[in-house]
C-alpha positions, 0 to 999 in steps of 0.5 A: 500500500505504500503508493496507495493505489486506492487513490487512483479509484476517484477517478473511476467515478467514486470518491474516497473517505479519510475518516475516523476519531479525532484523537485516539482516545484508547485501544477498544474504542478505536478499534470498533470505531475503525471496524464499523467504518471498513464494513460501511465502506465495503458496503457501499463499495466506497475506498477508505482510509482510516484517520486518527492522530495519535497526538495532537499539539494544537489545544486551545488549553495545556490540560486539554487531552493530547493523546495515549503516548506518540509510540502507543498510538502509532503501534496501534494504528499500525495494529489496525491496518495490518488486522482490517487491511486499511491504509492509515493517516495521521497528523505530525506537527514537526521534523522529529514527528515526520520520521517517528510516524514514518517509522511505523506502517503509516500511508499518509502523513498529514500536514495540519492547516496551520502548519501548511507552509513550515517548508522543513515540514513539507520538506520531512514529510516528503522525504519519508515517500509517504503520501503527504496531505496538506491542508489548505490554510484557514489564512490562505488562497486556494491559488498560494497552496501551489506552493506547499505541492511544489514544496513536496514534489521538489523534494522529490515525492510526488504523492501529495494531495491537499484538503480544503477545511474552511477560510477564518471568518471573523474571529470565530467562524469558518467558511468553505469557499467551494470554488478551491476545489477545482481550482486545486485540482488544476495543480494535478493532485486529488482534493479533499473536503474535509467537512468536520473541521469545517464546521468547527466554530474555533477561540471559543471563550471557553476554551473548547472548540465548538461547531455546528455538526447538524450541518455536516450532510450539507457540506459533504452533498455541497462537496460531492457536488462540488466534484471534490475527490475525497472527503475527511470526516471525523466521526465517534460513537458518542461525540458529547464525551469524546476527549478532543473536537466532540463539537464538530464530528459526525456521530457514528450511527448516522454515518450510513445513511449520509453514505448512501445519500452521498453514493447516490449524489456521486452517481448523478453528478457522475451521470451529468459530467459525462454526459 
């Protein structure tokens, strides 16, 4: 799977699903939540790749939950795709982190929002011929993303894909300007909408971020529609007590029936571009 040949089914029609929790909060749960996301994903013939960061750095508080420990939570992904068959993303935030996660069975490294244009990061996560995916600044044009793929390819890895997740909006609020998926897919790499993180309403007085998840089945048609190539879309058994992001991901048991609507929109939007 190192070249994730997966990738290249969105251009037989269907798109890709990079999904999963937030943060990796413990084994078991995990586990079913990666299991439950496989069967789905067969079930409508969807390619799927697992998401799950084994730590995240960016908190609005330090006694915020980061994570199980880095080379617990990389052993436990490695662990999932080698017992359900699933390619792995995860999230690095620094050089070090880059060649850690690369250590291990990871297919897709992946470039946090505001760390889009750190180039030594870039330049890491290149080098370790991972597929890297680096999402679009809250703070930048779909145009200046050009620039983060060039990184990457000149350091000489080719694999590289990039995801839209909403432009800052005042000082708590994002917005998704759908037209920068087509205009990143001119830079001849697969585009992502990630539809969670989009809807995240981030500085919250309280310290925690929130969102409005009950707008999710529209951003995700919205991006169907759009054409996007694939879609990330954090997800969890029981979102009001998940330990990072609860506010904005999708609770699992609807995960289904937003599949199928989105199976059904691809056919049409399929049907109308080809014709």
């Amino acid at each position: 799977m190192k070249n994730l040949e997966l990738l290249t089914d969105y251009n037989n029609g269907m798109f890709f699903l990079m999904a999963g929790p937030c943060v990796i909060e413990g084994e078991e749960i995990t586990r079913s939540i990666a299991s439950t996301l496989k069967s789905l994903t067969a079930k409508y013939k969807i390619p799927f790749i697992f998401k799950a960061s084994y730590k995240k750095a960016n908190r609005s508080k330090i006694t915020s939950f980061t994570g199980i420990g880095d080379k617990e939570g990389l052993a436990l992904l490695q662990s999932i795709r080698k017992e359900l068959g699933v390619p792995i993303v995860t999230d690095v935030h620094s050089v070090e982190e880059a060649a850690l996660a690369a250590s291990y069975d990871i297919d897709i490294l992946q470039i946090p929002a505001f760390l889009c244009r750190q180039t030594e990061l870039l330049q890491a996560a290149a080098a370790t011929g991972k597929w890297v995916n680096i999402k679009k600044g809250q703070f930048l044009s779909p145009e200046a993303m050009t620039f983060a793929v060039q990184k990457v390819r000149d350091s000489g890895n080719t694999n590289v894909m990039l995801t839209e997740r909403g432009s800052q909006f005042g000082y708590g609020d994002l917005v998704v300007d759908f037209r920068s998926i087509p205009k990143m897919q001119k830079f001849g790499c697969p585009v992502v909408l990630d539809v969670t993180h989009s809807l995240q309403k981030p500085n919250q007085t309280s310290g925690v971020t929130g969102g409005e998840p009950e707008l999710i089945p529209y951003i995700a048609r919205a991006g169907i529609a759009a054409g996007a190539d694939g879609l990330f879309m954090e997800t969890h058994p029981d979102p009001a007590n998940a330990k990072s992001d609860g506010a904005n991901m999708l609770n699992l048991a609807l995960m289904d029936g937003l599949l199928a609507q989105l199976v059904e929109l691809r056919k049409t939007v399929n049907a109308i571009t080809l014709k």
